[in-house]
C-alpha positions as CSV (number, residue, x, y, z in Angstrom):
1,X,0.0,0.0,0.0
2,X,1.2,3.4,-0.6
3,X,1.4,6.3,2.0
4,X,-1.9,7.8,2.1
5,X,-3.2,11.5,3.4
6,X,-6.8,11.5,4.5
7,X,-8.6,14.4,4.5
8,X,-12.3,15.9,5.4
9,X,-13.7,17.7,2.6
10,X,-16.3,19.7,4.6
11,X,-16.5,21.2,8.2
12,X,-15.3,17.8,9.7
13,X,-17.2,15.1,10.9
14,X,-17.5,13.4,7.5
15,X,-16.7,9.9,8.5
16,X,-13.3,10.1,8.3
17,X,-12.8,7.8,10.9
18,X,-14.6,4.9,9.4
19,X,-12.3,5.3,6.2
20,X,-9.3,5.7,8.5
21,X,-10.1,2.2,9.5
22,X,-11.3,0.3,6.0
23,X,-7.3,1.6,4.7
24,X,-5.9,0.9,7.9
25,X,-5.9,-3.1,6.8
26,X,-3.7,-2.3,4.0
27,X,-1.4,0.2,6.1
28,X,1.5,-0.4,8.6
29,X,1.3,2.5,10.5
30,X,-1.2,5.6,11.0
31,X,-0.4,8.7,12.2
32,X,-2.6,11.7,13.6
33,X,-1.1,15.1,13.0
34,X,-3.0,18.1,14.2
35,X,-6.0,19.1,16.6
36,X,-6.7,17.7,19.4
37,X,-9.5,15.9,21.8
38,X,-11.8,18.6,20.4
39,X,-12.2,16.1,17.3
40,X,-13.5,12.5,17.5
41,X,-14.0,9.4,15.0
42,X,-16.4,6.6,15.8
43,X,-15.6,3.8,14.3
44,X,-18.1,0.2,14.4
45,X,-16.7,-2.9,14.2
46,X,-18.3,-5.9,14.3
47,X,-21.7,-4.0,16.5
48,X,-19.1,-2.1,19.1
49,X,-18.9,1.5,18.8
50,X,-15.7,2.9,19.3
51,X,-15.2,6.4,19.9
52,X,-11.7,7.6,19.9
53,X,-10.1,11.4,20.2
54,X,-6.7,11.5,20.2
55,X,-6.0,8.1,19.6
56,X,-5.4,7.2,15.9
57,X,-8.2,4.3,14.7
58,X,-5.6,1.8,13.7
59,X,-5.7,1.0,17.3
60,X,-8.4,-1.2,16.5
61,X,-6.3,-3.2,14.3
62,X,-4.0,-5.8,15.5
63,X,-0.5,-5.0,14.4
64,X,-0.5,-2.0,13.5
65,X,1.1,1.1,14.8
66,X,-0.1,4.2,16.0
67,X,1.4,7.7,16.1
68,X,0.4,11.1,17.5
69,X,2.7,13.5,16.0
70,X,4.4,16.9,16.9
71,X,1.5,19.3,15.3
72,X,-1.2,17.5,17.5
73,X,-1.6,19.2,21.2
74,X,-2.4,16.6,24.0
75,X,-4.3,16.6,27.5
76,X,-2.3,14.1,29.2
77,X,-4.9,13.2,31.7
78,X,-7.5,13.2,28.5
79,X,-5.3,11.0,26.8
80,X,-5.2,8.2,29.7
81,X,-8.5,8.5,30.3
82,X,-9.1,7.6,26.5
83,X,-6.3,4.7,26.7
84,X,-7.9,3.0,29.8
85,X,-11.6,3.2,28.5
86,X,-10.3,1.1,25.6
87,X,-8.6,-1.2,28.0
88,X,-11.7,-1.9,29.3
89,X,-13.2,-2.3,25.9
90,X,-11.0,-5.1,25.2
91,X,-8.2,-3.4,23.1
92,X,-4.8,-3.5,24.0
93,X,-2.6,-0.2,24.2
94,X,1.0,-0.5,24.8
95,X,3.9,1.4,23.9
96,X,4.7,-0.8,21.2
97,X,1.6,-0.2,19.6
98,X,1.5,3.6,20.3
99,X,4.2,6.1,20.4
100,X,3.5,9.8,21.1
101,X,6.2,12.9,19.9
102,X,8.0,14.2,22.8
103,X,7.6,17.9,20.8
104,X,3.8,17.5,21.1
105,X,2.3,20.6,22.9
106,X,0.5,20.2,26.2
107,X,-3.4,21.4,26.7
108,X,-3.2,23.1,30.3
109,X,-6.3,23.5,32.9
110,X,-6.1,26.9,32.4
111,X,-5.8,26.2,28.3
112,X,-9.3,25.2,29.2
113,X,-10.3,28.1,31.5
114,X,-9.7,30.7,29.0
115,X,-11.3,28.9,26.3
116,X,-14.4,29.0,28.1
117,X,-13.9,32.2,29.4
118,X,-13.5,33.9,25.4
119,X,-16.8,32.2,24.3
120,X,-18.3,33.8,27.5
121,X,-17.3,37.2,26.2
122,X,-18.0,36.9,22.6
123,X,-21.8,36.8,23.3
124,X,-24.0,35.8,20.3
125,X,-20.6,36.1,18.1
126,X,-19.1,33.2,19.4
127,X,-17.5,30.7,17.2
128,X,-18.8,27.6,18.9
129,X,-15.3,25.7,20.4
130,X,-15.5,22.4,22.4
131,X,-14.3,24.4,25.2
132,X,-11.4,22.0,25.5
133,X,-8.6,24.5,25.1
134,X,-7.4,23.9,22.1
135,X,-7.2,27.1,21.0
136,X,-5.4,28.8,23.6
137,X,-3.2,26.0,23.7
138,X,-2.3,27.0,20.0
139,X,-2.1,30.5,20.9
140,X,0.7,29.8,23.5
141,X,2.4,27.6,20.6
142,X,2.6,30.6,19.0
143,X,3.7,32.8,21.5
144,X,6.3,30.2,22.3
145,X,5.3,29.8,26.1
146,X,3.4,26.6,25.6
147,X,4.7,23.1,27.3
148,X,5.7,20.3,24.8
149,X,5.5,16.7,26.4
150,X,9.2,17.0,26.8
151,X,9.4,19.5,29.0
152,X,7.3,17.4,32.1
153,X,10.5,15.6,32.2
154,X,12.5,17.9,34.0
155,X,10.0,18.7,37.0
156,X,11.7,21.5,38.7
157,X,11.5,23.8,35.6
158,X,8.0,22.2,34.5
159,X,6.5,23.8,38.5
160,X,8.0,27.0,38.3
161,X,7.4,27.8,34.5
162,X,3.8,25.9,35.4
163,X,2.7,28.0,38.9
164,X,3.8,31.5,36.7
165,X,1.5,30.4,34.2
166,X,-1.4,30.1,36.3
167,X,-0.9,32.5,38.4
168,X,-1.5,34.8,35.2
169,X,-4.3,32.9,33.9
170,X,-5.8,33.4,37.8
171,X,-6.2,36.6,37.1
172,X,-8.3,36.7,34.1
173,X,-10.7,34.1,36.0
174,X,-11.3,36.3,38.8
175,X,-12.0,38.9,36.4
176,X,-14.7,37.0,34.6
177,X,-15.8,35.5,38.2
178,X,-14.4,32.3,37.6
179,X,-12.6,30.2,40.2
180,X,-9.0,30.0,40.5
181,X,-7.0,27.4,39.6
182,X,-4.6,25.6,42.2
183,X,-1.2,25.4,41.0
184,X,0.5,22.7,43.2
185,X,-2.6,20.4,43.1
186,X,-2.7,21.1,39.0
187,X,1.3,20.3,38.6
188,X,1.0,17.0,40.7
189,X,-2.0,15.4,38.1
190,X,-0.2,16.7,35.1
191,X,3.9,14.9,36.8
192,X,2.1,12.0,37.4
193,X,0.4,11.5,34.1
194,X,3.7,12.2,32.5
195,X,4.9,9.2,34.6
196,X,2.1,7.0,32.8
197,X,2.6,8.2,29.2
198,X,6.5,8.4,29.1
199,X,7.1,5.3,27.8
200,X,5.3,6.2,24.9
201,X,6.9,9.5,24.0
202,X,9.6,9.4,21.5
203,X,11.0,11.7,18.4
204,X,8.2,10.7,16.3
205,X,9.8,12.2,13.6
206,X,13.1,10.0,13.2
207,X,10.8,6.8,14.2
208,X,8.4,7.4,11.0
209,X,11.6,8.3,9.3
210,X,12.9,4.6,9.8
211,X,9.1,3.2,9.2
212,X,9.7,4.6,5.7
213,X,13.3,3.4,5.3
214,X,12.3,-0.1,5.9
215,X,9.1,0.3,3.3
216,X,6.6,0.3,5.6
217,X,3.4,2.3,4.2
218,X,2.2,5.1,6.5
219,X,-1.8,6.3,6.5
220,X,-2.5,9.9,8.2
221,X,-5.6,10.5,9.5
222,X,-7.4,13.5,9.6
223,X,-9.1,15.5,12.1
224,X,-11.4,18.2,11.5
225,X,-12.2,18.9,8.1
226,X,-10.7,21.6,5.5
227,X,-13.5,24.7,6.4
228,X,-12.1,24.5,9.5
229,X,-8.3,25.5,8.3
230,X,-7.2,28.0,10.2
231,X,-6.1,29.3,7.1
232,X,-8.2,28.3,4.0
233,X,-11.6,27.7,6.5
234,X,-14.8,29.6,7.2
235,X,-12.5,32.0,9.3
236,X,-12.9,33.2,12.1
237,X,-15.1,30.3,13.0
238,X,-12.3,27.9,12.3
239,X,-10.1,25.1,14.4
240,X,-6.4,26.7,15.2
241,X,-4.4,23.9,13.1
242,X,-4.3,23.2,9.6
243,X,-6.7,20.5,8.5
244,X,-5.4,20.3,4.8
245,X,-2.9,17.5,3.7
246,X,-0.3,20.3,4.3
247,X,-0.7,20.0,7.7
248,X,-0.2,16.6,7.8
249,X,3.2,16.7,6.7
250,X,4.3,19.7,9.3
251,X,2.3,17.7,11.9
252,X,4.0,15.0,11.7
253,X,7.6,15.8,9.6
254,X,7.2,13.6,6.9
255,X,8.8,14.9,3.6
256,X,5.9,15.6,0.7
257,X,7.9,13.6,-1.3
258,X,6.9,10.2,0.7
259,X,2.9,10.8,0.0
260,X,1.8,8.9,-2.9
261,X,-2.1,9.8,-2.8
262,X,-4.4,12.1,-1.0
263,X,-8.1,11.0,-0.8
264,X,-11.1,13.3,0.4
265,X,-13.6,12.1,2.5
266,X,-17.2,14.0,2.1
267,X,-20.8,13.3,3.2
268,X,-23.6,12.7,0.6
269,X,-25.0,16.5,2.0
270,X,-23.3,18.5,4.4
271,X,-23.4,19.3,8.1
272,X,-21.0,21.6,10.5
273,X,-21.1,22.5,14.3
274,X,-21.0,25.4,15.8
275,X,-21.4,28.8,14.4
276,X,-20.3,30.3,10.9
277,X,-22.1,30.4,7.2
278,X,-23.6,27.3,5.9
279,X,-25.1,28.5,2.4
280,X,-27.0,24.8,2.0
281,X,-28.4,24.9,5.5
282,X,-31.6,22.9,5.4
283,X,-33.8,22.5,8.2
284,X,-36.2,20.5,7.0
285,X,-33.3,18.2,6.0
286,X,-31.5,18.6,9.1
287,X,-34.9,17.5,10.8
288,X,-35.3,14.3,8.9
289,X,-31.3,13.2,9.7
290,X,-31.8,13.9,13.5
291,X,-35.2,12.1,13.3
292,X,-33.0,9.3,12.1
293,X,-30.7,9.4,14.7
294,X,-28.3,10.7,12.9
295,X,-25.9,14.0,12.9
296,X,-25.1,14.4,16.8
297,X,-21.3,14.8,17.7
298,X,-19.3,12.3,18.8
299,X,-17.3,14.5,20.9
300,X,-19.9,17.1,22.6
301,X,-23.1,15.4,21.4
302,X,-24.3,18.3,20.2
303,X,-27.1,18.0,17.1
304,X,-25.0,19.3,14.1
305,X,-26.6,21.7,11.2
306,X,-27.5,20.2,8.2
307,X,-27.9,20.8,4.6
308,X,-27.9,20.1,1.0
309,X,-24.3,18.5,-0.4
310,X,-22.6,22.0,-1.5
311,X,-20.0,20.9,-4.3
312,X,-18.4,24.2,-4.4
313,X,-17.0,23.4,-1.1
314,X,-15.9,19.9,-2.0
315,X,-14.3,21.4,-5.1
316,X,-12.2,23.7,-3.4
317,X,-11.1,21.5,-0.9
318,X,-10.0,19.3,-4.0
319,X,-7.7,21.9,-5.2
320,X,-5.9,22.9,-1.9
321,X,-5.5,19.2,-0.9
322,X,-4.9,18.0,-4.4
323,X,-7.4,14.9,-4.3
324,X,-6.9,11.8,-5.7
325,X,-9.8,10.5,-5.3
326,X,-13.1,10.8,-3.1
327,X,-14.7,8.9,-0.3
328,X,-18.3,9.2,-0.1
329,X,-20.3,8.3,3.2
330,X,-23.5,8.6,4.8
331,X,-25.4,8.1,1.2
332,X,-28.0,5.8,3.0
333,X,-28.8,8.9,4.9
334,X,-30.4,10.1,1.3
335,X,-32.8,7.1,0.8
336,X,-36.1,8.1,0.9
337,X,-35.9,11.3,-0.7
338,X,-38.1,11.9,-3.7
339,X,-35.4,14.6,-4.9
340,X,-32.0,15.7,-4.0
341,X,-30.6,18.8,-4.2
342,X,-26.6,19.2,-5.1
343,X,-24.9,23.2,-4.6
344,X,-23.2,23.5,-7.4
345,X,-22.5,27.5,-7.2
346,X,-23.1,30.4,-5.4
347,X,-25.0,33.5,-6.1
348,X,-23.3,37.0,-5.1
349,X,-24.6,39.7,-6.0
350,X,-26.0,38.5,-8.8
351,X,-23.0,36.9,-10.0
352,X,-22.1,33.4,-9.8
353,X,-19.1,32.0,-8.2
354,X,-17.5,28.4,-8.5
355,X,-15.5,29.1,-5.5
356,X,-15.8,29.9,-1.8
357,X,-15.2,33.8,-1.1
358,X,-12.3,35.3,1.1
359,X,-14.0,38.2,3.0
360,X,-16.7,36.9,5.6
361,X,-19.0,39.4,4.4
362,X,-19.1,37.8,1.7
363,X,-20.6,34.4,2.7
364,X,-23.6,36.3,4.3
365,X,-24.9,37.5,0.5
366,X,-24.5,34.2,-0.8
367,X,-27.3,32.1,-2.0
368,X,-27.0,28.6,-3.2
369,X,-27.0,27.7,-7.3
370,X,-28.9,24.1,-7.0
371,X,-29.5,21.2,-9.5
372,X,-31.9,18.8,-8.8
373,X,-31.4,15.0,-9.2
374,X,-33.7,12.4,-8.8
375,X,-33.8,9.8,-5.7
376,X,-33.0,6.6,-5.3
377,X,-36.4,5.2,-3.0
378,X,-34.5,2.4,-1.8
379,X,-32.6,1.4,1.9
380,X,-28.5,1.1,0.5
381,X,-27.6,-0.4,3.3
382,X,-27.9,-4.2,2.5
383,X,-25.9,-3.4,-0.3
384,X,-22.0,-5.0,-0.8
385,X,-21.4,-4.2,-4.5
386,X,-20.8,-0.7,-6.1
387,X,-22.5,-2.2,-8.9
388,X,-25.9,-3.4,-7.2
389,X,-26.2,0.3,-6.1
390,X,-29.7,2.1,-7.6
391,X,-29.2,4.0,-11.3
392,X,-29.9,7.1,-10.0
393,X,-27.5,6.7,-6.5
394,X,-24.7,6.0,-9.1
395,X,-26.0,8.9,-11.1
396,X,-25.9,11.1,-8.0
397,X,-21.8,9.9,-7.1
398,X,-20.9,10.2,-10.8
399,X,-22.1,14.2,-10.3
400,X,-20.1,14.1,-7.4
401,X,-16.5,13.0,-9.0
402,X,-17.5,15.2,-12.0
403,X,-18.2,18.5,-9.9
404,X,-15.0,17.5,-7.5
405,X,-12.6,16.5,-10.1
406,X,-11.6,13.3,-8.6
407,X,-12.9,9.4,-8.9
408,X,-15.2,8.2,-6.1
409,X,-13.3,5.4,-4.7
410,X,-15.5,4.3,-1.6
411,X,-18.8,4.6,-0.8
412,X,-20.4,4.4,2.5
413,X,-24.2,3.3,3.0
414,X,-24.3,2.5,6.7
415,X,-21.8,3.0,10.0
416,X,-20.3,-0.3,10.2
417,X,-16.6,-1.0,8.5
418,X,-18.9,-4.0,5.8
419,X,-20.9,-1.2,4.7
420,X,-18.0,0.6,2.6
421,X,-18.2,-0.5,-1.5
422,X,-15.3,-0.2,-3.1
423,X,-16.3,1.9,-6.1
């Protein structure tokens, strides 16, 4: 197998998770890059539902190897938590299996404190973050006063550079009337969780380095999704990493030159989280997927928005990823419709554009350009050949590739790992 860059065509959430895991039996190890427990994949295997955060999904698979790289920030005690609930679900995690970068950076209490604290204060403008830190954690990245896992190794230096940091952040609680934080009792939770995971941490970056030298094939798994770039997304309603292949390869220091395909992963329609535009916002659609029990996060649980499958997204996403091909899921969620509607342009004032806008002004005067296409009446999800697919659901994915630019090369019609065809 080659090495293999997925990436979320939309807002994130688009199943990448479940794709992760189909490649995963062809790859020998799989990385994750960027972001942090703010993103989740649930994957089902044989009826169990796994839902996983910061661990990669080719945990699930025997043999394989797992790695979180450098441009991913961690919460230790998040991270444990997440390794002992699978544990308990039967699957082994060991450092053999797992290996973590020692240059990873460190989501801190008060990471989490001020994250919560800026939504507070952005009223009805706020951009709708997990409130796990993840941001501010970025921000001190940045600023280069954040922690990398590295640094809980020397103690001394980790509680006096720690209690200074808090002590700051203390006093932007109290001025938002939010508790203090107590530095001593903080330090301890975070020393002894470094205790735990240090067997794990390694230079991630010479270890995939030798992964490739002995022709092992590498898969990297996305989190988020491209609208959520901080720099090519909806900004400022975006994540703080980049979620385009590009950010796989400075997440995890892996040389372009190693990546022999990049495939997008994209629901049949479209759904986000959280604020921002969303120019094929449907409710009546959006109705009909919860109804279903569908479109609620797997990291916050929160219902999702939903809409119509906007192509001038997916095209765009194409472009700055450079798609090979595409991976389609959720088109069982599309079965009874009478008629589907695909976005395949925008209208601004009274122009039409192929491709998203730069200034958020923008987005607000947009209205979507749709063509209709006729369903498919039919329940997919017994369904284990491309070719038994319905006329008119093969009509609907060749659309798809054609308005993308790239082949459709899986297809998935229900959550577990048999209901992907291989187009």
């Amino acid at each position: 197998m080659s090495n293999i860059i997925i990436v979320g065509a939309q807002w994130g959430d688009e199943g990448k998770g479940k794709i992760v895991d189909v490649l995963t039996e062809h790859a020998d190890v799989v990385v994750r890059s960027q972001g942090g427990n703010n993103a989740g994949h649930t994957v089902i295997h044989s009826g169990k539902k796994y839902i996983l955060h910061l661990i990669p999904s080719g945990i699930l698979w025997p043999g394989k190897r797992c790695v979180i790289g450098n441009g991913v920030v961690m919460d230790p005690i998040s991270l444990l938590e997440e390794i002992d609930k699978l544990r308990g679900q039967g699957i082994t995690v060991t450092p053999e299996q797992m290996r973590i970068s020692d240059r990873a950076h460190v989501v801190m209490p008060y990471h989490r404190g001020l994250d919560q604290a800026r939504e507070k204060s952005l009223g009805d403008g706020k951009i709708g973050t997990t409130g796990r830190g993840i941001g501010p954690t970025y921000a001190d990245k940045i600023e280069r006063k954040g922690f990398r896992l590295i640094d809980l190794d020397n103690p001394v230096l980790f509680a006096e550079k720690f209690t200074d940091r808090i002590n700051q952040c203390n006093e932007i609680f109290a001025s938002v009337g939010m508790p203090a934080l107590d530095a001593e009792k903080e330090g301890a939770a975070y020393l002894a969780a470094w205790q735990r995971l240090k067997p794990f941490v390694t230079n991630t970056v010479v270890l995939l380095h030798e992964e490739l030298q002995n022709k092992k094939s590498l898969l990297f798994e996305g989190a988020q999704g491209t609208y959520l770039d901080i720099d090519h997304g909806t900004y400022p309603f975006v994540t703080s990493s980049n979620t385009t292949a590009g950010g796989a390869l400075t997440g995890s220091g892996v040389s372009p030159r190693a990546i022999d395909r990049v495939v997008g992963v994209c629901k049949a329609y479209t759904t986000r989280v959280g604020g921002g535009p969303f120019i094929t916002e449907n409710d009546d659609l959006g109705d009909r997927l919860h109804n279903m029990g569908r479109e609620f996060g797997s990291t916050t649980g929160r219902a999702r928005r939903c809409g119509w499958l906007d192509m001038v997204l997916v095209r765009y996403a194409a472009i700055l990823s450079g798609f090979d091909d595409l991976a389609v899921t959720n088109l069982d969620g599309l079965d009874a419709l009478d008629e589907i509607s695909i976005c395949t342009a925008y209208e601004l004032d009274g122009q039409q554009i192929t491709f998203p806008p730069s200034a958020p002004a923008d987005w607000d005067r947009c209205k979507p350009v749709y063509e209709k296409l006729p369903g498919w009446k039919q329940d997919l999800s017994g369904i284990r050949k491309y070719s038994d697919l319905p006329t008119n659901a093969r009509r609907y994915l060749d659309r798809m590739a054609e308005l993308a630019g790239a082949k459709i090369s899986l297809v998935g019609i229900g959550p577990d790992r048999e209901q992907t065809l291989e187009a």
